[in-house]
C-alpha positions as CSV (number, residue, x, y, z in Angstrom):
1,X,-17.5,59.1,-30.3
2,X,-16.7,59.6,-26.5
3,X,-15.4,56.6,-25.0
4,X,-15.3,56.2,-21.2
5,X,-12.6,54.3,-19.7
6,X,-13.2,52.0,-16.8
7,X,-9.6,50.7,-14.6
8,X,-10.0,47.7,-12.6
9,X,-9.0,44.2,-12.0
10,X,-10.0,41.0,-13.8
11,X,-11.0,39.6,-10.2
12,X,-12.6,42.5,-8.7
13,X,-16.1,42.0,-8.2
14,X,-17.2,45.7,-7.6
15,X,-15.3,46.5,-10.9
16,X,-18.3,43.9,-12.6
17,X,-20.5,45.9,-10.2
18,X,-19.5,49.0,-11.6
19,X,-19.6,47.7,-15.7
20,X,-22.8,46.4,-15.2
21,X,-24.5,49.6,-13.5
22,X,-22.8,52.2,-16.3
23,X,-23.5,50.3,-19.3
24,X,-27.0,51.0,-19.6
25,X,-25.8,54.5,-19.1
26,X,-23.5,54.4,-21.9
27,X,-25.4,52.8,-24.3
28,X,-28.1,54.8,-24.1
29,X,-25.4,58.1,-24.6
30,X,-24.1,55.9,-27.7
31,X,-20.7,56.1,-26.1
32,X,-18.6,53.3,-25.9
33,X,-16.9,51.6,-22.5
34,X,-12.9,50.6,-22.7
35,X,-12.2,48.3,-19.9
36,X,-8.3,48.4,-18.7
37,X,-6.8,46.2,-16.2
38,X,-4.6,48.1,-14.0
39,X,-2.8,45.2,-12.9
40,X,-1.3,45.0,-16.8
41,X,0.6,48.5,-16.8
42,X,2.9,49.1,-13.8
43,X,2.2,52.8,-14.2
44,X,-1.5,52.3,-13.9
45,X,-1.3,49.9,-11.1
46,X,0.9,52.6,-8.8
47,X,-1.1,55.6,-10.0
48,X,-4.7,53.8,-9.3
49,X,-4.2,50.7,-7.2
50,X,-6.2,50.7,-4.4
51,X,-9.3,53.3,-6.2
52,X,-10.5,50.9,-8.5
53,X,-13.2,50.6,-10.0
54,X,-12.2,54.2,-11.3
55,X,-14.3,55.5,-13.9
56,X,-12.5,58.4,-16.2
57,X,-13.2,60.2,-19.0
58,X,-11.3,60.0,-22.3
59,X,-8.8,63.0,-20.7
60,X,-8.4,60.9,-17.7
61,X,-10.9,63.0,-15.6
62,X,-12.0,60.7,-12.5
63,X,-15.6,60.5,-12.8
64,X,-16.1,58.1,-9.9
65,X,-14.0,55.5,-8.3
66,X,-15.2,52.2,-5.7
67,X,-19.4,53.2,-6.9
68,X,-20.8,54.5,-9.9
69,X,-21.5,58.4,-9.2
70,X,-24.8,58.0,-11.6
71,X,-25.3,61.7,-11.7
72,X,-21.8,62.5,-12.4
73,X,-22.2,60.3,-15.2
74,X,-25.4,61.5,-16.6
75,X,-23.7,65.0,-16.1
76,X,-20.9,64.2,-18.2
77,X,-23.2,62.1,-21.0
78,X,-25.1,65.1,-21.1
79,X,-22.5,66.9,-22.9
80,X,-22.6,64.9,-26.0
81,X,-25.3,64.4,-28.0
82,X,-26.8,61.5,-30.0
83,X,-25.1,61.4,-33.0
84,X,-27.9,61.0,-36.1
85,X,-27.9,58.3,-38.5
86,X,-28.2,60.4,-41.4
């Protein structure tokens, strides 16, 4: 199962924004959405600071940062599909 990963900060309101606007996305991809705070790894927190929300994919591909890019999404959803229940 893909799983996107979503950087922000527990008090950053455009990082809700950003939650809120791809997990319809998400869900209906059947992917999953792993929420980091940046401010709990020094490494994150000097490589992504200032550019969160940042939205990446599981091989740290920047998707979108500040705004969900819907289309960039949606492109990269696209690549996986629906797994069945059988």
């Amino acid at each position: 199962m893909a799983v996107l990963r979503l950087l922000g900060r527990s008090w950053c309101h455009l990082c809700d924004d950003m939650l809120a606007a791809v997990q319809p996305l998400a869900d209906a991809a059947g992917v999953s959405i792993d929420v980091i705070d940046v401010d709990s790894d020094p490494a994150l927190e000097a490589r992504w600071g200032e550019l969160v929300p940042v939205l990446l994919t599981p091989e740290g591909e920047e998707l979108c940062h500040y705004h969900l890019d819907t289309a960039a999404v949606r492109a990269y959803l696209a690549r996986f599909p629906l797994e069945s229940a059988d």
